[in-house]
N, C-alpha and C positions, 0 to 999 in steps of 0.2 A: 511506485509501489507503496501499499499501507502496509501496517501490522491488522492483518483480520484476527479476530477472536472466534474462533466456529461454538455456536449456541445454536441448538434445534430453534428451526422457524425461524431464523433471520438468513435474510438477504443482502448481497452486495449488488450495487449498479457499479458496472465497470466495461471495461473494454477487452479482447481477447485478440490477441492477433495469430493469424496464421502466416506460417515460416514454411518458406520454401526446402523441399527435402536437403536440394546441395546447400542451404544456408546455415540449416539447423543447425550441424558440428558447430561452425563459428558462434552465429547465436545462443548457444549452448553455453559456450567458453566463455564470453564475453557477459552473460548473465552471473555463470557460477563464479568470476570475479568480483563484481557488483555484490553479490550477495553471499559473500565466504564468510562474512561475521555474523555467524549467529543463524543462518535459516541452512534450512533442506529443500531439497527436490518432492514435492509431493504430487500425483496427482488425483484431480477432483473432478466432479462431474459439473457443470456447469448447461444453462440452460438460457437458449437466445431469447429475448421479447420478439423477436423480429424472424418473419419468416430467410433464406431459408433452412437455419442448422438445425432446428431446433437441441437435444440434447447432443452434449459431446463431452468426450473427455479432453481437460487440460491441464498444463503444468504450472504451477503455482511454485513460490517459494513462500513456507511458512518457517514462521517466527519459533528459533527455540529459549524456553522459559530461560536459560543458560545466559542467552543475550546479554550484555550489559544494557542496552538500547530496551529492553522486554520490560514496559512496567504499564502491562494491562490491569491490574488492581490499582494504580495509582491515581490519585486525583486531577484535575487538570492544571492543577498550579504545575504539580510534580513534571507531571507530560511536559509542562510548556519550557521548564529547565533542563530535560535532558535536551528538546528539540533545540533549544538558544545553544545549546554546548555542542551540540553531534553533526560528524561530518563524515559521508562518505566518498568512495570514489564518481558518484553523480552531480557533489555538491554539499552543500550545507542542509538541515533540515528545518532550521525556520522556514527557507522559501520554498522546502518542498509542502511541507503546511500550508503556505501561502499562494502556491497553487493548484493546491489540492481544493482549497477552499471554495477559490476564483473559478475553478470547473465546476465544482458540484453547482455553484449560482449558474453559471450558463446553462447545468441542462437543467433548471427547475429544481435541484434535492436539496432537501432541509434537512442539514445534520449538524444538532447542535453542539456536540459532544467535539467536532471538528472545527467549527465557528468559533465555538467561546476560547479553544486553544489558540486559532487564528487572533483574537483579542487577546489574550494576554504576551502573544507575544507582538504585538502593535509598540512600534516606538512608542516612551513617553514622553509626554507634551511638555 
């Protein structure tokens, strides 16, 4: 998962999964642990490229400003020190950066605001 920032007229490319009814409860729990520091339950409407869902509703966890992790105004030096320092129960967040990065190259998306974080936080030489 990212921190999205919602701003009229932008778009996320992502993936959406659907969860089987008897699995939901668990995946439910198992989500709201992951995500107890700092986000909520929200849900959004989302829209496939691909036939055939077209629109549906889904459940998202969004970021609250409260976060210690929340520094959507911050530069990306700043980003790239909380991500070197922050760890959750998934892992570390450098290498979730680092393969956030490595996906967006696979399907063709150029994000550079994600990139230049992925560089600064690159070993140095």
């Amino acid at each position: 998962m990212v921190t999205l920032i919602e701003r009229e007229g932008d778009s996320v490319l992502g993936v959406a999964y659907r969860i089987a009814r008897e699995q939901s409860d668990a995946v439910l729990a198992e989500l709201d642990r992951r995500e107890r520091a700092g986000y909520v339950r929200a849900l959004v409407e989302v829209e496939f490229s691909e036939p055939p869902f077209g629109r549906v509703r889904a459940l998202v966890y969004r970021a609250r400003p409260e976060n210690p992790g929340f520094v959507a105004n911050a530069d990306d030096e700043s980003i790239a020190k909380v991500a070197r320092s922050a760890r959750g129960p998934s892992g570390d967040n450098a290498s979730y950066v680092r393969r956030l990065a490595q996906a967006l190259r696979e399907l063709g998306e150029d994000d550079p605001h994600v990139f230049a974080i992925e560089r600064l936080l690159a070993p140095k030489p």
